[in-house]
C-alpha positions as CSV (number, residue, x, y, z in Angstrom):
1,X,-2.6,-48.0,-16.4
2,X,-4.8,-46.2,-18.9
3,X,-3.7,-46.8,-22.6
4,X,-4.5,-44.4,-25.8
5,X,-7.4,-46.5,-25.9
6,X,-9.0,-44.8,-23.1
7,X,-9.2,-48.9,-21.2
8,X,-7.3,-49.3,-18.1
9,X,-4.3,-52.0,-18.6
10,X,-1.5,-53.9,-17.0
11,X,1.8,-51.5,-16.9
12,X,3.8,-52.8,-19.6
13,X,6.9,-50.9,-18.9
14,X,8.8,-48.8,-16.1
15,X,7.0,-45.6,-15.8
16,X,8.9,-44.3,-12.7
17,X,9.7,-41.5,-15.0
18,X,6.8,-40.3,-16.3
19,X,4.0,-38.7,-14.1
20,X,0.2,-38.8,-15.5
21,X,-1.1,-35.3,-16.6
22,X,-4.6,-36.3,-18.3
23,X,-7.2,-38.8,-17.6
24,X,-9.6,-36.9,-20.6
25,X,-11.6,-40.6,-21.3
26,X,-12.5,-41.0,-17.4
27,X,-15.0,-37.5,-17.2
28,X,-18.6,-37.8,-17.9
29,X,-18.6,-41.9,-18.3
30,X,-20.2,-42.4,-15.0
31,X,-16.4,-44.1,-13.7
32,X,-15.6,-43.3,-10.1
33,X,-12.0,-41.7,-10.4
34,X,-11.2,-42.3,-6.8
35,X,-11.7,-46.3,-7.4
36,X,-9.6,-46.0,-10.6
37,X,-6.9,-44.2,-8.8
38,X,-6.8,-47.4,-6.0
39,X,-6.9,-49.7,-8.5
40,X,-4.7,-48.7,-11.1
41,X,-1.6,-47.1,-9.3
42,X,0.5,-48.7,-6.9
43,X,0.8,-47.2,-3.6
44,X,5.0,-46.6,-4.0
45,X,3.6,-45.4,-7.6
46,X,1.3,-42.7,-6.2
47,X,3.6,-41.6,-3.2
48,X,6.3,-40.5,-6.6
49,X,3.5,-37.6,-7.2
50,X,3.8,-36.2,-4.0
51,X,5.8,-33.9,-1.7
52,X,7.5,-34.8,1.7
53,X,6.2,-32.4,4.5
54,X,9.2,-30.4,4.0
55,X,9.3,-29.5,0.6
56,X,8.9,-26.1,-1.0
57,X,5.7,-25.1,-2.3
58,X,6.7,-24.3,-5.5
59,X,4.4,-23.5,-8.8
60,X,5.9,-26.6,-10.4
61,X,5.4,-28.7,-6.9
62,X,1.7,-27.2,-6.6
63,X,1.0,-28.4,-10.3
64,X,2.7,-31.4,-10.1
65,X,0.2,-32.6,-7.4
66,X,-2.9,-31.5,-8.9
67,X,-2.1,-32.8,-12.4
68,X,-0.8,-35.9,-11.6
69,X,-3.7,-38.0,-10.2
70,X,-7.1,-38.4,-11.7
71,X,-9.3,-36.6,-9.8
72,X,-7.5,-34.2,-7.4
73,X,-8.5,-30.8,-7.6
74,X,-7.7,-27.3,-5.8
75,X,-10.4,-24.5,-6.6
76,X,-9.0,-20.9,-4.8
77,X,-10.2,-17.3,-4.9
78,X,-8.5,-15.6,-8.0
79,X,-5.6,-12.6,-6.7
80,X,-5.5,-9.6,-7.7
81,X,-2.1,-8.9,-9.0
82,X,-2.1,-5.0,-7.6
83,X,-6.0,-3.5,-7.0
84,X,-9.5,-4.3,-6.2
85,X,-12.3,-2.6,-6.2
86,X,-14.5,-2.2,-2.6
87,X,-17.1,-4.8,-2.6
88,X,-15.5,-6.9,-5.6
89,X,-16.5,-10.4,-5.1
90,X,-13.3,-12.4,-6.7
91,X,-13.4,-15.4,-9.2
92,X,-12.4,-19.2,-8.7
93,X,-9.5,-20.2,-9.8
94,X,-8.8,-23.9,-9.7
95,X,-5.9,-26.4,-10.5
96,X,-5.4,-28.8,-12.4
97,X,-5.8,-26.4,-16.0
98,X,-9.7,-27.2,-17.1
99,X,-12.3,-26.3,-19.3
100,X,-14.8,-25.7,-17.0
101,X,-14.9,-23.1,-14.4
102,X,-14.0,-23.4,-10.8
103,X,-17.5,-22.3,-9.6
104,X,-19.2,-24.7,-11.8
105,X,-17.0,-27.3,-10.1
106,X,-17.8,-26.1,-6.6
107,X,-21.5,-25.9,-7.7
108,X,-21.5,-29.6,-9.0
109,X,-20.0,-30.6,-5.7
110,X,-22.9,-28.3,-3.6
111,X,-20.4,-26.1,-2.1
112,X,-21.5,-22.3,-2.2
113,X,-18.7,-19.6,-2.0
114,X,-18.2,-16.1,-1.4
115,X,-14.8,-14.1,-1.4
116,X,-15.9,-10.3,-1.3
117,X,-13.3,-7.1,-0.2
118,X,-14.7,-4.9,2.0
119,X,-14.1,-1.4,2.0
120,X,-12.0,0.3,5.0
121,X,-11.3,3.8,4.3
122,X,-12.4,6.3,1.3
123,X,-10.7,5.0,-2.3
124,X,-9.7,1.6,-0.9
125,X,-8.1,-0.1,-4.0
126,X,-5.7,-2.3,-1.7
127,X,-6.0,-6.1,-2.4
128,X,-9.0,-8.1,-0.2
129,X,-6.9,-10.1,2.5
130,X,-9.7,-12.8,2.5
131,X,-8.7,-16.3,0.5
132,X,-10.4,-19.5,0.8
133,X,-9.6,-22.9,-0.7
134,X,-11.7,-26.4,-1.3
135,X,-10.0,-29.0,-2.7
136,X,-10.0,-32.9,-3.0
137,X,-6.9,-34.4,-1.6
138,X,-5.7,-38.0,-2.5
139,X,-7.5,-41.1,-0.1
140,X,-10.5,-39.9,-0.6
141,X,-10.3,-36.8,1.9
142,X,-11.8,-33.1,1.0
143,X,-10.5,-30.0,2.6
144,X,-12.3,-26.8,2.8
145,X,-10.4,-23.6,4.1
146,X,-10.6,-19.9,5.3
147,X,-8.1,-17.3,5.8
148,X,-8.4,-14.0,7.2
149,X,-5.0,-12.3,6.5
150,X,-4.1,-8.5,8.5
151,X,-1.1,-6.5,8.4
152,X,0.2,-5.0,5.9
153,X,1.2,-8.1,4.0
154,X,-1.8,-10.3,5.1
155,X,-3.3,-11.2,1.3
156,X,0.2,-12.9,0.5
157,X,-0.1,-14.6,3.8
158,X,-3.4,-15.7,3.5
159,X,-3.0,-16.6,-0.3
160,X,-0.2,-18.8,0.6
161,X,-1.8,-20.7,3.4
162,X,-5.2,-21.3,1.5
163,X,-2.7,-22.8,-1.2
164,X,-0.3,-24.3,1.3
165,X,-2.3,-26.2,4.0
166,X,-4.2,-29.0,0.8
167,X,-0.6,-29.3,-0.3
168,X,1.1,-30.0,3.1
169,X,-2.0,-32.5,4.3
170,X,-0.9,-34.4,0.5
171,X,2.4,-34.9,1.3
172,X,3.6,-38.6,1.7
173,X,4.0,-37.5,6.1
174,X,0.6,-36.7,6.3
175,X,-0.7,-39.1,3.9
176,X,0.7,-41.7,6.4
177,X,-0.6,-40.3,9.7
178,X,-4.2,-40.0,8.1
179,X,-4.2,-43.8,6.7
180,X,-3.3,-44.5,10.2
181,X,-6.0,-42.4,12.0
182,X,-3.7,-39.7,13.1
183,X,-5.6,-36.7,12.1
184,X,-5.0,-34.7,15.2
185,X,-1.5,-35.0,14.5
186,X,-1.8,-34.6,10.7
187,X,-3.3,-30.9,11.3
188,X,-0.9,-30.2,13.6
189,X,1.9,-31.0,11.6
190,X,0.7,-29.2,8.4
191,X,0.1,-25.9,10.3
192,X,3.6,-26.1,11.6
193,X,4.9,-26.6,8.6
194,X,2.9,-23.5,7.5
195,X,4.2,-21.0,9.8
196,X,7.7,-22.4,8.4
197,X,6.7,-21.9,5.6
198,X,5.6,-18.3,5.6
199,X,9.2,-17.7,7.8
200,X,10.9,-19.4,4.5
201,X,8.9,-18.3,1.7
202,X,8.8,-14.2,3.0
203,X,12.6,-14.2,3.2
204,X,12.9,-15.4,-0.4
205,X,9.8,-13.0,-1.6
206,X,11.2,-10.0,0.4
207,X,7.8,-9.9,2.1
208,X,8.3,-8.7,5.9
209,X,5.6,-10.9,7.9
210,X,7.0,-9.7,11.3
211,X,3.4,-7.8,12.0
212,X,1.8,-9.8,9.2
213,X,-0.5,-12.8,9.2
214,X,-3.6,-14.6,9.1
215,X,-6.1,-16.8,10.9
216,X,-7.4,-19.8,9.9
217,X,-10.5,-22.0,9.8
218,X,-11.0,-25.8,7.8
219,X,-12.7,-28.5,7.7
220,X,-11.3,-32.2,6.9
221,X,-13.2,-35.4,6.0
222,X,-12.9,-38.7,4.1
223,X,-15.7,-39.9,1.7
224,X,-18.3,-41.7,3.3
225,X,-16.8,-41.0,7.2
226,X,-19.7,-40.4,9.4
227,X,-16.3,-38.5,11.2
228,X,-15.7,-34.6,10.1
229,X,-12.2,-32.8,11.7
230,X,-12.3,-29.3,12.4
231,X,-9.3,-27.4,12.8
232,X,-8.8,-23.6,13.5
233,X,-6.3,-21.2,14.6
234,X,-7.6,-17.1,15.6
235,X,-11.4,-16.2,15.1
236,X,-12.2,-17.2,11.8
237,X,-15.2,-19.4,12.9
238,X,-16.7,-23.1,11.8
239,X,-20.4,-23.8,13.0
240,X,-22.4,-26.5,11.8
241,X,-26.2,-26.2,11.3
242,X,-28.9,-28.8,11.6
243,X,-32.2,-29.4,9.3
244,X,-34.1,-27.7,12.4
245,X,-31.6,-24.7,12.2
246,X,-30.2,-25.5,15.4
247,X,-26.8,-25.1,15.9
248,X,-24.6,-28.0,17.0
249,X,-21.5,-27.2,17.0
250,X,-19.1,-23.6,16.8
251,X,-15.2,-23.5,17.0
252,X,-13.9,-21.6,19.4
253,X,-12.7,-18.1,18.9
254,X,-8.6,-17.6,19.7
255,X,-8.7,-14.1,21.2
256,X,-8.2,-12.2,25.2
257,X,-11.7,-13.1,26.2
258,X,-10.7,-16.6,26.2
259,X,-9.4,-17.2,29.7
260,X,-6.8,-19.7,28.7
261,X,-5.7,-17.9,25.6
262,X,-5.8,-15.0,28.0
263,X,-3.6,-16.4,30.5
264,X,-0.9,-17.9,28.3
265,X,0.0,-14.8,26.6
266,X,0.1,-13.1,29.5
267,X,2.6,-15.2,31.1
268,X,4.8,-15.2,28.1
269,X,5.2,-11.3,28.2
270,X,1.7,-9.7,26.5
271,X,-0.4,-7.3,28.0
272,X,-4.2,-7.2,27.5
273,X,-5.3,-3.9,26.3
274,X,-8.5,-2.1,26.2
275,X,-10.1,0.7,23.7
276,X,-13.6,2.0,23.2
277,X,-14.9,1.5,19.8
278,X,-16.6,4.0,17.9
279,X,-20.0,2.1,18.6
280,X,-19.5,2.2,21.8
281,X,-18.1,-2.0,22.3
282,X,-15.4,-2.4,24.7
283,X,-12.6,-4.0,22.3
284,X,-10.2,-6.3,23.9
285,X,-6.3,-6.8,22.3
286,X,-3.0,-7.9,22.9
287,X,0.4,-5.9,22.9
288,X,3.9,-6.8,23.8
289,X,4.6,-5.5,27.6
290,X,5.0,-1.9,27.8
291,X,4.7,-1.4,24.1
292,X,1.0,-0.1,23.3
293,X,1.3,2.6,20.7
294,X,4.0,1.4,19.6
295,X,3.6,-1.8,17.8
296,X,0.5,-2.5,16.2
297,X,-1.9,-5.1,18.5
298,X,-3.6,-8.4,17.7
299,X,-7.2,-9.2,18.1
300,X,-6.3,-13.0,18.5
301,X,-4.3,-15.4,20.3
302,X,-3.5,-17.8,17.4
303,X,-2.5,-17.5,13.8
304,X,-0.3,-18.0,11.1
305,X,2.8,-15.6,10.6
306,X,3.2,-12.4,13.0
307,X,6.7,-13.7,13.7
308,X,7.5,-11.1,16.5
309,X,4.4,-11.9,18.4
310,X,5.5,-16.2,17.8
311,X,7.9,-15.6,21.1
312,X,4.8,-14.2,23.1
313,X,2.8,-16.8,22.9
314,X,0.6,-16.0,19.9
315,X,1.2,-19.6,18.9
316,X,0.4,-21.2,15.2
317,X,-0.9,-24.4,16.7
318,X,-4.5,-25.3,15.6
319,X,-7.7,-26.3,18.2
320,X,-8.0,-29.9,16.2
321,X,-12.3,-31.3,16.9
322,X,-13.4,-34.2,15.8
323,X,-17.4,-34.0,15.0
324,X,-19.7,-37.2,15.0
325,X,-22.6,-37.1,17.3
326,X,-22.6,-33.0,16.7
327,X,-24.0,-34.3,12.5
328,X,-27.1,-35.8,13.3
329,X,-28.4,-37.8,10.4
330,X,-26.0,-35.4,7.9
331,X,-28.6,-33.2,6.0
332,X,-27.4,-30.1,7.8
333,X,-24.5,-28.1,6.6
334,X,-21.2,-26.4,7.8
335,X,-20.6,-22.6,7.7
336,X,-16.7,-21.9,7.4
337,X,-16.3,-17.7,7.7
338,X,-13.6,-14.8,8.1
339,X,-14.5,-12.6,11.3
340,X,-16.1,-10.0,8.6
341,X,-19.5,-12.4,9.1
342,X,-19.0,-13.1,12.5
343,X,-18.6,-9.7,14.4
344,X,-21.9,-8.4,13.9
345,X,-23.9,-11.5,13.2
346,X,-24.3,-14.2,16.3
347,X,-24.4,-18.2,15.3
348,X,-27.7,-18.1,15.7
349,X,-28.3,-15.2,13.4
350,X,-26.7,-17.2,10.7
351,X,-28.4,-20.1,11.4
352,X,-31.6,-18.7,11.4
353,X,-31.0,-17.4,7.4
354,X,-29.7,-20.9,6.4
355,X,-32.8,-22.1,7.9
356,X,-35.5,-20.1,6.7
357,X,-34.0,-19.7,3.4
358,X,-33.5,-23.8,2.6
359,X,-37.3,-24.3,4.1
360,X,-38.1,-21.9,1.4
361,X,-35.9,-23.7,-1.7
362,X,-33.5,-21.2,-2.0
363,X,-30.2,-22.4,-3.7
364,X,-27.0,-22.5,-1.4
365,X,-25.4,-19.9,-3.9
366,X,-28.2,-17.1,-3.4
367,X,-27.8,-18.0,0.9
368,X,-24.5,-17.4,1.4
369,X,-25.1,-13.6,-1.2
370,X,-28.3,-13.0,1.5
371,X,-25.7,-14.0,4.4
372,X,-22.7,-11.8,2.9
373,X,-25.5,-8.8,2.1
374,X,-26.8,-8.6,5.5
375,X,-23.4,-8.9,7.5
376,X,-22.3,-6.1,5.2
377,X,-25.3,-4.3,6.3
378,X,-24.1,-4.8,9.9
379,X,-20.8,-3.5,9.2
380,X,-22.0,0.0,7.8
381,X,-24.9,0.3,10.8
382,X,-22.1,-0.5,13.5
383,X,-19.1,1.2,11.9
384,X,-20.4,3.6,9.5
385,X,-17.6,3.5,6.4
386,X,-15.8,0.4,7.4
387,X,-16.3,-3.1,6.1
388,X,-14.2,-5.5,6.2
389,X,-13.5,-8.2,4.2
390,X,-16.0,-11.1,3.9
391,X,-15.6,-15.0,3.2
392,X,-18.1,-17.9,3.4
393,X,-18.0,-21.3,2.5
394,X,-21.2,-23.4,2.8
395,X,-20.5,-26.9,3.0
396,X,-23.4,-29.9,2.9
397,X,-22.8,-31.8,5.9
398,X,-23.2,-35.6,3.5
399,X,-20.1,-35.1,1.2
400,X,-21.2,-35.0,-2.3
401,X,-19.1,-37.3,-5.0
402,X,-19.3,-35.6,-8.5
403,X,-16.8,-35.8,-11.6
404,X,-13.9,-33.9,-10.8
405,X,-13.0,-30.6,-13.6
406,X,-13.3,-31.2,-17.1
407,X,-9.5,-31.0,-18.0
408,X,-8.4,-29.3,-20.5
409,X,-6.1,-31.6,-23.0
410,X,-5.2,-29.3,-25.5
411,X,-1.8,-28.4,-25.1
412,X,-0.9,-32.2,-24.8
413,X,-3.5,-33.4,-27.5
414,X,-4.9,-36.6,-25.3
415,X,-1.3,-37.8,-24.3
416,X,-1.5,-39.3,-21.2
417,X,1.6,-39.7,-19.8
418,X,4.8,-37.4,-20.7
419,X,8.3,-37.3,-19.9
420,X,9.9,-34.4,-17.6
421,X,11.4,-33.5,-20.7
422,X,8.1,-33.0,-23.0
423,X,6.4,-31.2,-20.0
424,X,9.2,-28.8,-19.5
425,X,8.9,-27.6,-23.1
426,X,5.0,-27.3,-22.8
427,X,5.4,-25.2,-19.6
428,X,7.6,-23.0,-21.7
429,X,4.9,-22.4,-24.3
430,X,1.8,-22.7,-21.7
431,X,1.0,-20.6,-18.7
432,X,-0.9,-23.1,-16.6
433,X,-2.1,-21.8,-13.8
């Protein structure tokens, strides 16, 4: 345990009831947190901080697992409460409470991020239905998400998940099945449990996600793994790129082009329909039997929510790779992005800009504005006054291990550990988000 002293000790009492909020001393002194978490908690001791697979994600659940262990962190895009503005490219936000920024915290850790609304018809003020999430779970493993919500209700699904899915993969279930090498089965229990979860949490929110939802796109890896996981659901798209700018490896999309996605909701009572776009692309969607024009259709075969489509086999289990041989000698990078990059802009194309621009020195941040600037560019040339919305997440393919956020102490004054009791008074007074 760490004492006032700032010195990890020997527990000298029972602290079953207290769960650690601050580990101030540990930032900037050059300590790896991650070995001071191992050594200094007992398994049974860190399993009390965390959910079981079926718990509610609650505020006070969400905080409770990025406060209590030195060194977790969750950074998110920032939601707009009611508005945004066309083009606004949204702010970090990032649990536990800390002085620093989340994008200087991304930054530190070489991950470049963009979360930008589109604009899809004169005066759009609605809320961008974009979100993303990175975050470091416990074990050493990082998570880096995309959602691409639709419907009319798609930002609160996709602002759920990107909170959702780090918290589910920390619960004490999927803790066990990745100690144990079940990774596969870790993904695929966590996105189940999503798709509960948005059933669940809509109820309760009055939030009708019967034509509402969102696709999906991460990544999962363990510090120093030569092994990277790759999970998606729908046609938000992972690639990874190589120093030469190859590509070597792309997730598949989850829509009717796909013969197998193709044939299983057709035999569990879709239809495939066609339409010409306005730039002359055939468009290929889906539709319940006999009910085009009147139900809206889906682009994809796969996502989370869209609860009437869940019977027709628009299912909410993941495509789970695992990369190895696909990383070369790791000094490429991954590209996690919404559809808004891909519809207009092939791998390759993407590739090609990463590239160019690292062979020139360009930093990752000013890459992923070029990438978001020119796939906007191909939005407005293919569709004239529609955009949609656009998220990126540029990922160095050799995890970097930085300090974690600076936290910010000053509601508890340095105290390390507090009761239940002195907490619930502070979240009275406080507002953490």
């Amino acid at each position: 345990m760490k004492g006032n002293n700032g010195d990890v000790t020997e527990a000298s009492q029972d602290t079953s009831q207290y769960r650690l909020k601050s580990r101030r001393s540990f930032h900037g002194v050059g300590i790896d947190r991650e070995t001071v978490s191992k050594e200094a908690f007992h398994e049974q001791d860190k399993d009390e901080c965390f959910a079981d697979l079926q718990d509610e994600v609650s505020e006070q659940n969400l905080r409770r697992v990025w406060s209590s262990l030195s060194g977790l962190w969750l950074a998110h895009s920032s939601f707009p409460a009611a508005s945004e503005d066309p083009f606004h490219v949204r702010e970090v936000a990032l649990l536990p409470r800390s002085k620093e920024s989340g994008e200087s915290v991304l930054a530190r850790h070489k991950i470049a991020v963009r979360c930008c609304k589109g604009c899809k018809y004169p005066d759009d003020r609605a809320p961008g239905q974009d979100n993303f999430s990175c975050a470091r779970l416990p074990g050493g493993f990082r998570l880096h998400c995309v959602a691409d919500g639709h419907g009319e209700e798609g930002n609160w699904v996709s602002e759920r998940v990107v909170r959702a899915l780090p918290y589910f993969l920390s619960s004490r279930d999927c803790r066990k099945m990745l100690r144990d090498g079940a990774v596969e089965t870790a993904f695929t229990s966590a996105f189940e449990r999503l798709q509960e979860d948005i059933v669940s949490a809509s109820r309760e929110a009055g939030v009708n996600v019967q034509l509402s939802g969102t696709t999906v796109a991460c990544i999962l890896r363990q510090i120093h793994s030569p092994v990277v996981w790759v999970a998606s659901t729908g046609d938000s798209r992972v690639i990874h790129v190589c120093r030469d700018g190859s590509v070597s490896f792309s997730t598949q999309d989850h829509k009717p082009c796909n013969p197998s996605e193709r044939q299983r909701v057709i035999m569990s009572g879709c239809e495939i329909t066609t339409s010409d776009a306005a730039n002359g692309e055939v468009l290929e969607k889906i539709c319940l039997l006999g009910q085009r024009g009147k139900l809206p259709e889906l682009g994809f075969t796969r996502s989370i929510g869209d609860l009437m489509y869940k019977k027709y086999g628009v299912t909410a289990r993941p495509e789970v790779y695992k990369l190895e041989q696909e990383l070369g000698d790791g000094s490429g990078h991954f590209l996690l992005g919404s559809d808004g990059i891909w519809e207009f802009l092939s791998n390759e194309d993407v590739a090609e800009i990463v590239h160019r621009n690292l062979q020139a020195g360009v930093e990752k941040e000013a890459i992923v504005d070029e990438l978001v600037k020119v796939a906007e560019a191909k939005w407005k040339e293919h569709e004239f006054d529609y955009c949609d919305d656009i998220t990126l997440i540029m990922v160095p393919t050799r995890q970097v291990t930085a300090a974690p956020p600076a936290p910010d102490d000053s509601c508890l004054g340095g105290v390390v550990y507090a009761s239940e009791e002195c907490l619930a008074r502070v979240d009275r007074l406080c507002a953490i988000q």
